[in-house]
C-alpha positions as CSV (number, residue, x, y, z in Angstrom):
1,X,252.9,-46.1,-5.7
2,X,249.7,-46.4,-3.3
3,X,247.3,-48.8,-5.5
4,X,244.1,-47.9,-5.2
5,X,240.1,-49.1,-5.5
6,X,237.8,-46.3,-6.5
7,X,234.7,-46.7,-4.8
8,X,231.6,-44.6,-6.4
9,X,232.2,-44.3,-10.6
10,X,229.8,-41.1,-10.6
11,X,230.7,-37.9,-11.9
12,X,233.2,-36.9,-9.1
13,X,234.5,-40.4,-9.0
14,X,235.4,-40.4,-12.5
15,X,236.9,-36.8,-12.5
16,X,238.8,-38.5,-9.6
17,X,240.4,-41.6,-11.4
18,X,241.3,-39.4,-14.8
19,X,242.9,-36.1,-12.1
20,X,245.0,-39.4,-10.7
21,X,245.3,-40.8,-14.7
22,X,249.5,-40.0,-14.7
23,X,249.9,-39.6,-10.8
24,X,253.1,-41.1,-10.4
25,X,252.2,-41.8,-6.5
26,X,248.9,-43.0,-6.4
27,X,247.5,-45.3,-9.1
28,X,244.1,-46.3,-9.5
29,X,243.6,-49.9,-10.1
30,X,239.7,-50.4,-10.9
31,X,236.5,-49.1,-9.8
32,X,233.4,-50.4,-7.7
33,X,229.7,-49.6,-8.2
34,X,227.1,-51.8,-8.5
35,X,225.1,-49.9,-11.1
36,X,225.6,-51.9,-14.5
37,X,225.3,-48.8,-16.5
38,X,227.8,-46.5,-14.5
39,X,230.3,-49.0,-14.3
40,X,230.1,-49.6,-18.1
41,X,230.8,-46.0,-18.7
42,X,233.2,-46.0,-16.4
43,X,235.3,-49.0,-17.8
44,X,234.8,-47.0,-21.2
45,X,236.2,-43.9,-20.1
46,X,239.4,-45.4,-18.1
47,X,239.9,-48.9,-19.5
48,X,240.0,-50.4,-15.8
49,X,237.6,-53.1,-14.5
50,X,235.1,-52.8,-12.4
51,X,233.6,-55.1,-9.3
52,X,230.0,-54.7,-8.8
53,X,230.9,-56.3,-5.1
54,X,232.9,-53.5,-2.9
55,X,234.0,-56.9,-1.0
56,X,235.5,-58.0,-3.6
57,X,238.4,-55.1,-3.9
58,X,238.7,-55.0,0.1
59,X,239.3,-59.1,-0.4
60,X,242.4,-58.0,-3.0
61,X,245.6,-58.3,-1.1
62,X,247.0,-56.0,-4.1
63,X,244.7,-53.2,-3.0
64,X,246.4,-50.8,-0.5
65,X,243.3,-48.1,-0.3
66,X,240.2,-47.5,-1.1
67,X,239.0,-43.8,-2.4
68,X,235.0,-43.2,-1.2
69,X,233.0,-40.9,-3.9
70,X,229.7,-42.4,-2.6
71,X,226.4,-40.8,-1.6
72,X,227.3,-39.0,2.1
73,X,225.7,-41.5,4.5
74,X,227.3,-44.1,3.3
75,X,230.6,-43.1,4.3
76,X,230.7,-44.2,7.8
77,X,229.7,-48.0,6.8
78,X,232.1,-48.2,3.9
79,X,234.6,-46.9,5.8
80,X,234.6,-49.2,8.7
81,X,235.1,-52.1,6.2
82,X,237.5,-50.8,4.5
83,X,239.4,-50.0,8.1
84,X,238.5,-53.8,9.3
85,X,240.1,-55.6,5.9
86,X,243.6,-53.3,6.6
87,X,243.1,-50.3,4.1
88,X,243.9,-47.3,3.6
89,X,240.8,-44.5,3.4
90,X,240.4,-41.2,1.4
91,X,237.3,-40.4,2.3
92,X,235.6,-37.3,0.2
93,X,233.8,-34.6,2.2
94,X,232.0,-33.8,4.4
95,X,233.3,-36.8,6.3
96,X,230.0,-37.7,7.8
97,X,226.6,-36.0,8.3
98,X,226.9,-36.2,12.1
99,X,229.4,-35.6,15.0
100,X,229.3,-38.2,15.9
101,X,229.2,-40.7,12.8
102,X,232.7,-38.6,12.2
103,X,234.0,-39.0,15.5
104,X,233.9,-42.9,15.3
105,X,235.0,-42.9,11.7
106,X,238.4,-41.4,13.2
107,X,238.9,-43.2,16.3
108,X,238.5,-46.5,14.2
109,X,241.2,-45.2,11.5
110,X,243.0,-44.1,14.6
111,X,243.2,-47.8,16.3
112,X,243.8,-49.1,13.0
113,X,246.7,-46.8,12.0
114,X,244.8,-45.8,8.7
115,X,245.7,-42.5,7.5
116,X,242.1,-40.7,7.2
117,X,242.4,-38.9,4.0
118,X,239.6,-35.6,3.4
119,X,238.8,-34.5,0.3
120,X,239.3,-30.6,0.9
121,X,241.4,-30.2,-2.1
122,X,240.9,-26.0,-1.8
123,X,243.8,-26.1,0.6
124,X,246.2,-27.3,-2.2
125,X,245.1,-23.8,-4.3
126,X,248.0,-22.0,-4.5
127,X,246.6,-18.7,-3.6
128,X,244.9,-20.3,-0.5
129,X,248.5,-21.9,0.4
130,X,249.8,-18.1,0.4
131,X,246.7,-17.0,3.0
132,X,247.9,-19.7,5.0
133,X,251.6,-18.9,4.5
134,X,250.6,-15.5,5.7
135,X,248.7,-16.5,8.6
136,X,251.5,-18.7,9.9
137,X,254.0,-16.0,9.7
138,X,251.8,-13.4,11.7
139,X,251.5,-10.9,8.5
140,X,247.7,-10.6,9.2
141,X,248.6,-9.5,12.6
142,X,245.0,-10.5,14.4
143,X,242.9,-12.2,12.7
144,X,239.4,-10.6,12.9
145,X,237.0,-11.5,10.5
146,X,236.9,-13.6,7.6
147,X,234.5,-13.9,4.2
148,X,234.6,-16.5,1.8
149,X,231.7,-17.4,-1.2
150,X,231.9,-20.2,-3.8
151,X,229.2,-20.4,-6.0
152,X,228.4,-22.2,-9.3
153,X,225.9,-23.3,-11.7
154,X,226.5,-26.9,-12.7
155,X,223.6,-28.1,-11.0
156,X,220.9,-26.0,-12.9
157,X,219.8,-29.7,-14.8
158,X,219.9,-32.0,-11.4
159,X,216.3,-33.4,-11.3
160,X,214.6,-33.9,-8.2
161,X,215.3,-37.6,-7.6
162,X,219.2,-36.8,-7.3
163,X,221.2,-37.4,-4.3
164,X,223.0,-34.5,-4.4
165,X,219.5,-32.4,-3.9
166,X,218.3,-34.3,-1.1
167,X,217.6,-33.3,2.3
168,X,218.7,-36.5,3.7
169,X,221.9,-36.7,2.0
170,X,222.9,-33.1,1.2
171,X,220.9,-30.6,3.8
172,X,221.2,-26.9,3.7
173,X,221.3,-26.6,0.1
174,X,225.7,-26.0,-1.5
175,X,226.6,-26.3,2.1
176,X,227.6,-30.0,1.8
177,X,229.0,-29.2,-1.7
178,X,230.9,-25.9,-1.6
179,X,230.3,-24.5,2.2
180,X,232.2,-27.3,4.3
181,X,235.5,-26.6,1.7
182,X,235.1,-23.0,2.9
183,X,234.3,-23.5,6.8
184,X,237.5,-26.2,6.0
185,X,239.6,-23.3,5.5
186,X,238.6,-21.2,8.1
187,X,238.9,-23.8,10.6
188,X,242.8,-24.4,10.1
189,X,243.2,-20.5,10.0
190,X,240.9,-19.6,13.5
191,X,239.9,-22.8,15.0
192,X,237.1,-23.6,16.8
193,X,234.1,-22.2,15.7
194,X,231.3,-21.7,18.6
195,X,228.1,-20.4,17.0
196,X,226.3,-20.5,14.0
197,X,223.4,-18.3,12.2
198,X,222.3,-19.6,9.3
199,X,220.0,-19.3,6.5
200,X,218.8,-21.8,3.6
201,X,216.4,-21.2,0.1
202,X,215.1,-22.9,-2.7
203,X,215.0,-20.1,-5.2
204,X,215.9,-21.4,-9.4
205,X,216.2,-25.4,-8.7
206,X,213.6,-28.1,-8.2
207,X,216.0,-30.1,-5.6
208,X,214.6,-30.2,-2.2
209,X,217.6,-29.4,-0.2
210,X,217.3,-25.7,-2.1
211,X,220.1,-23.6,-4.1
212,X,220.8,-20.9,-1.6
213,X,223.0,-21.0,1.8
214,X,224.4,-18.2,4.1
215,X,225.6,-18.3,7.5
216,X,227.5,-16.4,9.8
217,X,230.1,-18.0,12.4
218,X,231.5,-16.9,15.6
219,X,234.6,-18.8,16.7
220,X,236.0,-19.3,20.0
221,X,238.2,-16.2,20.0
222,X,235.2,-14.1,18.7
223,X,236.6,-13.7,15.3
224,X,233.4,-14.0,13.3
225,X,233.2,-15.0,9.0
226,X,230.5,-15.4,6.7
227,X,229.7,-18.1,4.2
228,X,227.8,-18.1,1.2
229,X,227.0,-20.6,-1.5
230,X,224.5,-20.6,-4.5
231,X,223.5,-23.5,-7.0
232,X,222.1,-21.7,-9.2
233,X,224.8,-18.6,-10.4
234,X,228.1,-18.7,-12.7
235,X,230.8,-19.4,-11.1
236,X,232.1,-17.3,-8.3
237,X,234.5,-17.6,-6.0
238,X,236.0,-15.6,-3.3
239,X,238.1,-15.8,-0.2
240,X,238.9,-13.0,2.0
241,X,240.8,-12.3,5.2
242,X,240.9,-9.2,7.5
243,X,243.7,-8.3,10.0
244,X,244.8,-5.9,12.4
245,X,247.8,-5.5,10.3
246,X,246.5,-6.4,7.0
247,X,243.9,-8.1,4.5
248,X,244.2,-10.2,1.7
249,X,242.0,-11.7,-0.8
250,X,241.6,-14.3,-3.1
251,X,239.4,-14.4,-6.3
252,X,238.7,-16.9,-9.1
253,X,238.4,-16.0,-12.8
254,X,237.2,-19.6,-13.0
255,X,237.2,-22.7,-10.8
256,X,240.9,-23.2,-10.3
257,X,241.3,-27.0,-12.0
258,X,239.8,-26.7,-15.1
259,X,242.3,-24.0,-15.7
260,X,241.5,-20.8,-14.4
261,X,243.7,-17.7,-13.1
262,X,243.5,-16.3,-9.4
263,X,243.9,-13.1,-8.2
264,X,245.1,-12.2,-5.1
265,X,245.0,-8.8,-3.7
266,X,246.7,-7.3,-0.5
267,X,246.8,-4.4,1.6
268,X,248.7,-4.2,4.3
269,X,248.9,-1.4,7.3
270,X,250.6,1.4,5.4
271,X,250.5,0.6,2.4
272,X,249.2,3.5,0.1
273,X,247.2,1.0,-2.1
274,X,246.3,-2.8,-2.8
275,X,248.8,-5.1,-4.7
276,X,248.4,-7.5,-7.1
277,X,249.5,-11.1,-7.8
278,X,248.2,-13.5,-10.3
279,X,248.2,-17.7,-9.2
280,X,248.0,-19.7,-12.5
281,X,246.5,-22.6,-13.1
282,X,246.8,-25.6,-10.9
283,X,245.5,-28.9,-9.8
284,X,244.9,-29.0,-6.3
285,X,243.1,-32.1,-6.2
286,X,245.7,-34.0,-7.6
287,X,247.9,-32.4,-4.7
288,X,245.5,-33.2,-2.2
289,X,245.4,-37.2,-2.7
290,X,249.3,-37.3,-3.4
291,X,250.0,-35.4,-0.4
292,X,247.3,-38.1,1.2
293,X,249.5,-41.0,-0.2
294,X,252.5,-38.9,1.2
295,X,251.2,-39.1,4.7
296,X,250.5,-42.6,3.9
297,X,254.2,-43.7,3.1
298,X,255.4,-41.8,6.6
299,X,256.9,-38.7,4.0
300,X,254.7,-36.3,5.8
301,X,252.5,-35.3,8.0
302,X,248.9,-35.1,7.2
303,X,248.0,-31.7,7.1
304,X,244.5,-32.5,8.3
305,X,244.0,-32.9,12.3
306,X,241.2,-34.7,13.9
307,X,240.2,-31.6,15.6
308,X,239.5,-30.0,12.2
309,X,237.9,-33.3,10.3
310,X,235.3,-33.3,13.5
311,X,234.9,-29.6,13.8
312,X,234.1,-29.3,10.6
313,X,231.6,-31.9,10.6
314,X,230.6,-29.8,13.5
315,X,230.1,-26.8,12.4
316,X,227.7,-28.6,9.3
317,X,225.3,-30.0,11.9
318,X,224.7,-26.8,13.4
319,X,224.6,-25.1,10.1
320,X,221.6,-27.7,9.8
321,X,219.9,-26.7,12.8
322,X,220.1,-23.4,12.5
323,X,218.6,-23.2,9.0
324,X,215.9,-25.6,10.3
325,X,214.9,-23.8,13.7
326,X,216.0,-20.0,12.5
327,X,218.2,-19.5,15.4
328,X,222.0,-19.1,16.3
329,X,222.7,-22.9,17.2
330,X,226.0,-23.8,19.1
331,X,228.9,-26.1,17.4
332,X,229.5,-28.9,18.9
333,X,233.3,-29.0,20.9
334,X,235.7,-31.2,18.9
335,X,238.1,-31.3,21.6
């Protein structure tokens, strides 16, 4: 059992410790935040103390790891002392705002022997594990283009002053909310991504960093995909991959989690029509931090590389630019 510190007792921090509540390989052990008032409901909701003093759990000798739910540039800092006192780090996306942030966030875990955990639970959704099942086994044949949209609405009463709606902290609008899960999984399907178009807008919200991304990528190989998020829509989801041999696509009848069926549909070269399968219900962010602690314990290999954590990062910085200068913008080389 990998004891844990929760570091961050917002709303995703929260969900985080009660998805973890009967985890029977990670345990969370008590929370940090210095906010009186979040901590109290915090200690309410999960019965577990909480330090105002993040120094204080890295200090515990009991503490194995420390999981970051913090605003986004506060990551890199938090992580390095959390690498310097000897703990483990699960780190929730995007990793940093910068390449280079990210890039010294994993050569310090690296040095350390930390296992960098990422906080892209969509690659634990079942139907996603079957596009990547079928990718692996060659049953798209080539891979040529890819789609993928995630969009919700839980952000229609965010005011203004919120983290989550500011330039500095969340630029080009969902992207650092629902777009890097997407690119994520793109990434470990087609690698290296080499250029990026991209388009932002502040449509229904009042948050500066708007409600509306798109952008179109072009990978190394010239595969190409295209992203879309909105703030401001039900929920929607959708990911879609085209072959040379065949195409399959996944869709949500409601986020995944809470409880909601996927369907997956597939065609493949000669087939006289789509088929069907429904994925039920599962918890893939739960599967994402045990896996984590797997990788931890030497059990398993982390599916994550370094190439992907920084490319993905990557890719977010020039999805920045490009919004900003309204130009195709190159990603920065992970390699």
């Amino acid at each position: 059992m990998l004891r844990t510190a929760q570091v961050g007792l917002g709303w995703w921090g929260s969900q985080v410790t009660k998805v973890l509540k009967d985890s029977e390989k990670i345990e969370v052990v008590c929370g940090v935040d210095p906010a009186a008032e979040v901590a109290q409901r915090y200690r309410d909701a999960h019965g577990l103390p909480v330090y105002p003093d993040y120094q204080t759990a890295l200090d515990d000798p009991s503490i194995e790891a420390v999981i970051l739910t913090i605003p986004h540039r506060l990551h890199e800092d938090t992580l390095q002392r959390a690498v310097a006192a000897g703990k483990q780090v699960f780190c929730e996306k995007p990793l940093a705002l910068t390449v280079a942030a990210a890039r010294r966030m994993i050569e310090a875990c690296d040095r350390a022997g930390i296992v960098l955990g990422i906080g892209h639970e969509r690659r634990f959704e079942p139907a996603w594990e079957e596009i990547k099942r079928m990718a692996d086994a060659g049953e798209f044949g080539t891979i040529v283009h890819m789609e993928a949209h995630w969009s919700h609405d839980r952000w229609l009463n965010m005011t203004a002053d919120n983290w989550r709606g500011s330039k500095e902290e969340a630029p080009a609008a969902g992207w650092t909310g629902m777009g890097v899960h997407l690119s994520d999984m793109m990434l470990s399907l087609a690698g290296q991504v080499v250029e990026v178009q991209a388009h932002t807008a502040r449509r229904i919200l009042a948050i500066p960093t708007g409600d509306v991304v798109s952008a179109h990528l072009r990978f190394a190989d010239d595969t190409t995909a295209h992203i879309a998020a909105v703030s401001a829509t039900p929920d929607y989801a959708r990911f879609a991959v085209f072959g040379s041999h065949a195409w399959a696509e996944a869709r949500e009848t409601q986020h995944v989690d809470p409880g909601g069926t996927t369907n997956f549909y597939v065609r493949r070269r000669g087939d006289a029509q789509q088929t069907r399968r429904d994925f039920e219900p599962a918890s893939p962010v739960r599967a994402g931090y045990e896996h984590w602690a797997d990788a931890v314990a030497g059990r398993v290999p982390y599916r994550f590389s370094n190439a992907e954590r920084l490319g993905n990062v990557a890719i977010l910085e020039a999805v920045v630019r490009s919004a900003e200068s309204g130009k195709p913008e190159p990603v920065a080389q992970s390699s």
